[in-house]
Each structure stands twice: as structure tokens, then as C-alpha cells.
C-alpha positions as CSV (number, residue, x, y, z in Angstrom):
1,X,75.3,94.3,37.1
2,X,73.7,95.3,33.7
3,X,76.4,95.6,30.6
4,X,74.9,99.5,30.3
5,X,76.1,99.8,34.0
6,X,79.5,98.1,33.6
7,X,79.5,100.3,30.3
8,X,78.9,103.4,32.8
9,X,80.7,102.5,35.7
10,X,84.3,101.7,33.2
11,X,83.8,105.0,31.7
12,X,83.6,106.7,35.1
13,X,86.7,105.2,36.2
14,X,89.0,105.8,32.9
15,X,88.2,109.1,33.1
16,X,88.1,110.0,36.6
17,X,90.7,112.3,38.2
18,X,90.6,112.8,41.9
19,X,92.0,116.0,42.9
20,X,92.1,118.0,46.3
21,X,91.3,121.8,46.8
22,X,94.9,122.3,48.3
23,X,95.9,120.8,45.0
24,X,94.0,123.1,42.6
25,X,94.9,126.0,45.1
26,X,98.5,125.1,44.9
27,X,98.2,124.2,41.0
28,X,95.3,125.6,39.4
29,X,96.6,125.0,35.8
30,X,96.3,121.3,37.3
31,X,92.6,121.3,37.1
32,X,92.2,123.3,33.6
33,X,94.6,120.5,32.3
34,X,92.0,117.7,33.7
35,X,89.2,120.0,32.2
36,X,90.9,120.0,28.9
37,X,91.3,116.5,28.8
38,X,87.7,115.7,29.1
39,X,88.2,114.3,32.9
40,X,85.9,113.9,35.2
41,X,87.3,115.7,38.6
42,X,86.2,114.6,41.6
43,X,86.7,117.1,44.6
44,X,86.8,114.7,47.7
45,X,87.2,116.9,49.9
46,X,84.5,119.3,49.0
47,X,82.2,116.4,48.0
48,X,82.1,118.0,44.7
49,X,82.4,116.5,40.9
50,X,82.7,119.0,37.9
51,X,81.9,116.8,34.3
52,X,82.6,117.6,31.1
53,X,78.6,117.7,29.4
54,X,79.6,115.7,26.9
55,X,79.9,113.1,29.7
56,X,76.2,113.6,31.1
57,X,75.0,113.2,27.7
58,X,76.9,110.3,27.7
59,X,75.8,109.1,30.8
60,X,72.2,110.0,30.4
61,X,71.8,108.0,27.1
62,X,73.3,104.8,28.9
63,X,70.9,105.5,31.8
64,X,67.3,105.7,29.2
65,X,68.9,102.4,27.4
66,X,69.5,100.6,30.8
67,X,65.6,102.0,31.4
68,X,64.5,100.8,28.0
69,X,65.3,97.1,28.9
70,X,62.1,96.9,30.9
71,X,59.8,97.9,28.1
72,X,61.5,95.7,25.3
73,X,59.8,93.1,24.3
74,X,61.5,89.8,22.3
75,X,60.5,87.6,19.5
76,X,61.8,85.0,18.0
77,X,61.8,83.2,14.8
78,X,57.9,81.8,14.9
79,X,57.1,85.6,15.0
80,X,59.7,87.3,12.5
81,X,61.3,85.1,10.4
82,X,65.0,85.6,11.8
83,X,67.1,83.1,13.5
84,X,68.2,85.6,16.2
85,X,65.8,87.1,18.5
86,X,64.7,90.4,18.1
87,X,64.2,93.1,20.1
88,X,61.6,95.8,20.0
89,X,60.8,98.7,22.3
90,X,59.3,102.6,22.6
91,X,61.8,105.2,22.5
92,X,61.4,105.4,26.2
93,X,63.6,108.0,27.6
94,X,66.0,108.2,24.7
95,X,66.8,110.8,22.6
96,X,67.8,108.2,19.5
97,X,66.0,107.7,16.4
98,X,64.1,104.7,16.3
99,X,65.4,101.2,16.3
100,X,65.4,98.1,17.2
101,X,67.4,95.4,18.8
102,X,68.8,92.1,17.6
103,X,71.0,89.3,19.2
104,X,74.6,88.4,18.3
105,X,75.2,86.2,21.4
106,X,73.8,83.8,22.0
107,X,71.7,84.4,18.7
108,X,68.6,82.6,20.6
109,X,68.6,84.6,24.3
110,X,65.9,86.6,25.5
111,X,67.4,88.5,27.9
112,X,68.6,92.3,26.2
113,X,71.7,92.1,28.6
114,X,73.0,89.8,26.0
115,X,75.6,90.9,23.0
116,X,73.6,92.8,20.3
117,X,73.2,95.1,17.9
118,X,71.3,98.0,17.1
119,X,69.4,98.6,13.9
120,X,67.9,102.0,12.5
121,X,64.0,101.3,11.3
122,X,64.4,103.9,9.4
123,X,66.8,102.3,6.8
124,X,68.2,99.2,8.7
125,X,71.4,100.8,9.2
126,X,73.5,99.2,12.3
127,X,73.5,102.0,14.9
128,X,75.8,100.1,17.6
129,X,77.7,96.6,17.3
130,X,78.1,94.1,14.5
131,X,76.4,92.1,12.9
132,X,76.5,89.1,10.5
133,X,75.8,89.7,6.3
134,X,73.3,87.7,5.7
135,X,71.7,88.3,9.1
136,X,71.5,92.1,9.0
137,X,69.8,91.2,5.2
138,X,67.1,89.2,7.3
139,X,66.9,92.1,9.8
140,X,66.6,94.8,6.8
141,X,63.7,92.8,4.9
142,X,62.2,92.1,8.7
143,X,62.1,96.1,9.5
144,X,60.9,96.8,5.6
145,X,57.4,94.6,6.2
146,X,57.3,96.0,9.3
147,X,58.7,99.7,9.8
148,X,54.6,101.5,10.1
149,X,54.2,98.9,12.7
150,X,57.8,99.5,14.3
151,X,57.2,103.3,14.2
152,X,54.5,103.1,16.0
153,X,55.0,100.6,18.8
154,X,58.1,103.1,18.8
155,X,56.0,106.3,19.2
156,X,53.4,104.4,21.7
157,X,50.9,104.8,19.4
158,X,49.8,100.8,19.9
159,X,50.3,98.6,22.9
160,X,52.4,95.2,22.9
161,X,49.3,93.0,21.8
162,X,48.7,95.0,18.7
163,X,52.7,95.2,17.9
164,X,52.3,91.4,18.2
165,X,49.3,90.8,15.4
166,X,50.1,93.3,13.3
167,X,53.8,91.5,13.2
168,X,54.5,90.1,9.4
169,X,57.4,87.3,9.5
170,X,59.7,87.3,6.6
């Protein structure tokens, strides 16, 4: 199971709240309380599931990054310059500004399931995780010779062999 799925699937159940229609009949402030709370009800009986839209956006971002995966593509330090691998990708599905991907742990992996962070190519601010001082000073000089190149493997303006020799290591 991908980490964006056990990411999904935890959210799911913390904030799940199973509830039968004899139960909001009975209790209808019951299920405006769950609303309130942000739940998400699920109506077994009635095969039915009301979420909060905050919760689908939620959901729906985790489902492009999961989908993202398959179109990243890694390099390591012969290519870049940076001890860790890095991660590059198009925007995909996403509705996130551009960035890129780097890895925490194991700093060498290739596999994007991995711990990592996220990076803004725009000004190499981390989006998501954490990540080392001087690495994230690699990573900033890394998307600064790089970001017209970044933007537009980003916006699928070039393919993966072009993203590749256009690539300046730092």
C-alpha cells in the first residue's frame, strides 16, 4: 500500500462516524453535530456517505499525488549535484504550484514512496516535510540553474529526454 493511500485510508477512519437512519430519525441533532465536526458519516444502511468538501479536496489532492508517482522521474547526484535523489514530475492532475521532490529517507532511494519532501520551484520554499539546512541550500541552488527547465517539464512543454540534457548539476 502506497504511503498516499495509508495517508488516505488513516484519514478516512479518524474521521469516520457510522451512523444509522433510525439513529438520525431518532436524533437528528446527532448528525448535524457529526456535520459540524467535520466527520465523515457513513449511512450503512442506506449505502450512503455525506463528506464534508473540504475532505474531497483533501482526498482528491492525495489521489493526483498517488497518480503523479508514475510520471516522476529521479536523478541522482551524477545528474544534479545533490547527495539525495531528486524527484521531478508534470503537474499531472494536481492543482499545486509547481515543485519538485527530494529524499529524506533513505537520502539515496529511487522509489517516491520513500520519506521526502516537497520543494516550491518557484522560490525553493519546502511545501511538505523537512528537510536538512544545508541540503535544502543544495536543493535551492539546484532549482535556481534549473527552474525554466523545471517549469517546463512541469507544464509538459518538453519530454523526459530533454528535461534530462538540458539538466545543469550544481
Amino acid at each position: 500500500m502506497s504511503l498516499a493511500l495509508v495517508r488516505v485510508t488513516d484519514y478516512i477512519r479518524r474521521m469516520t462516524s457510522d451512523v444509522s437512519s433510525k439513529e438520525i430519525m431518532a436524533n437528528p441533532a446527532r448528525l448535524i453535530e457529526a456535520m459540524r465536526a467535520g466527520s465523515i458519516i457513513t449511512i450503512p444502511d442506506l449505502d450512503y456517505t455525506i463528506v464534508p468538501t473540504t475532505a474531497l479536496v483533501e482526498l482528491a489532492d492525495q489521489r493526483a499525488e498517488e497518480e503523479l508517482l508514475e510520471e516522476m522521474v529521479s536523478y541522482r547526484k551524477a545528474v544534479t549535484g545533490i547527495e539525495n535523489t531528486i524527484f521531478i514530475s508534470p503537474k499531472g492532475n494536481t492543482r499545486l504550484a509547481p515543485r519538485l521532490k527530494v529524499t529524506i529517507d533513505p537520502p539515496l532511494s529511487v522509489d517516491p514512496r520513500s520519506k521526502t519532501a516537497s520543494v516550491a520551484i518557484a522560490d525553493g520554499t519546502v511545501v511538505a516535510g523537512e528537510v536538512p539546512t544545508r541540503l535544502i541550500e543544495h536543493v535551492r541552488r539546484f532549482i535556481d540553474a534549473n527552474r525554466e527547465v523545471l517549469l517546463d517539464y512541469w507544464e509538459y512543454r518538453i519530454d523526459t529526454e530533454e528535461l534530462r540534457r538540458r539538466l545543469k548539476s550544481i
